[in-house]
N, C-alpha and C positions, 0 to 999 in steps of 0.2 A: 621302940625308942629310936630316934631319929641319929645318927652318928656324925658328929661335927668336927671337920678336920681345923689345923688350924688356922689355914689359909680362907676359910669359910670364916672362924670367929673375928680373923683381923681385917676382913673385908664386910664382916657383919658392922662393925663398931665406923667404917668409910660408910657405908647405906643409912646410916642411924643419924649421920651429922649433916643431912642437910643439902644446902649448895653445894659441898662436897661432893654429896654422895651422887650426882647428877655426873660430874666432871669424872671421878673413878669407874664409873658403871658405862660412859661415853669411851673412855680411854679403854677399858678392857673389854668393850663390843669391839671396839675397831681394832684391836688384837688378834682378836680370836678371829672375826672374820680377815684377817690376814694371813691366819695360818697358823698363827704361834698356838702349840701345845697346849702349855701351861693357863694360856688366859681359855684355849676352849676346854680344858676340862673345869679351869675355875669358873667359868659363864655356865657350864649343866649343870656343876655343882650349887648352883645360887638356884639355876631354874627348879631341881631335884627337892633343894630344900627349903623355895618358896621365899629367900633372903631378900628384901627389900620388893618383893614381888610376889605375887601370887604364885605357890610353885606348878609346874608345867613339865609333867615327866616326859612329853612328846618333845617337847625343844631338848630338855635335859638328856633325851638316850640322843638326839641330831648332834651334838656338840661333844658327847662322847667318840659317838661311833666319828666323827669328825677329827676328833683327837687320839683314838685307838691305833692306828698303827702309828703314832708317835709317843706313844704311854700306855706303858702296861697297868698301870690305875685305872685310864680312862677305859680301855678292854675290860678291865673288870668289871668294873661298875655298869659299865653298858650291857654287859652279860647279864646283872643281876640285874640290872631293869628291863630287859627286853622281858624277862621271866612276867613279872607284873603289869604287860602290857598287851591291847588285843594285838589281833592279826592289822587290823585295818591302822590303828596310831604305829606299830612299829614300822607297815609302809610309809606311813607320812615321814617318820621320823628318817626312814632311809632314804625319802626324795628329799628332802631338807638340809641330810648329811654332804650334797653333793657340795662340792668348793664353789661351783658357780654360782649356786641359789642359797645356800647357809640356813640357818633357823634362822627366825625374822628376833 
């Protein structure tokens, strides 16, 4: 069973509306690839659990491990997903993690 925070259901309900959900999902990429914390572990947490997108555990552990040493959530969570994933997608996910190149 899949564990939904609440920042996940109130950004679920932003992806659900539409025109919206283009301008919230634009605005918290360009967050996260700025650096901020909190939009990159809300950006793996959308990829992890497929929100308004296909989910994509390879972008979701890049935007963790991206967000880890600024959040001890995003550490955890990337701990348990690395568990779930091969050798070959956790490399990608760690060339992806780097600040210059981001998850696409």
């Amino acid at each position: 069973m899949k564990r939904w925070t609440p920042g996940i259901a109130g950004l679920t309900l932003v992806v659900l509306c539409g025109h919206t959900a283009h301008a919230g999902l634009r605005d918290l990429r360009h967050a996260a690839h700025s650096g901020a914390p909190n939009a990159e572990l809300k950006l793996g947490e959308l990829y992890q659990y497929g929100v308004g997108q296909p989910d994509h555990l390879v972008h979701a552990l890049a935007w963790y491990e991206r967000a880890a040493p600024k959040s001890r959530r995003a550490a955890e969570l990337a701990r348990q997903l690395t568990a779930r994933l091969t050798p070959a997608e956790r490399q990608q996910a760690a060339a992806w993690a780097k600040p210059r190149l981001g998850p696409p």
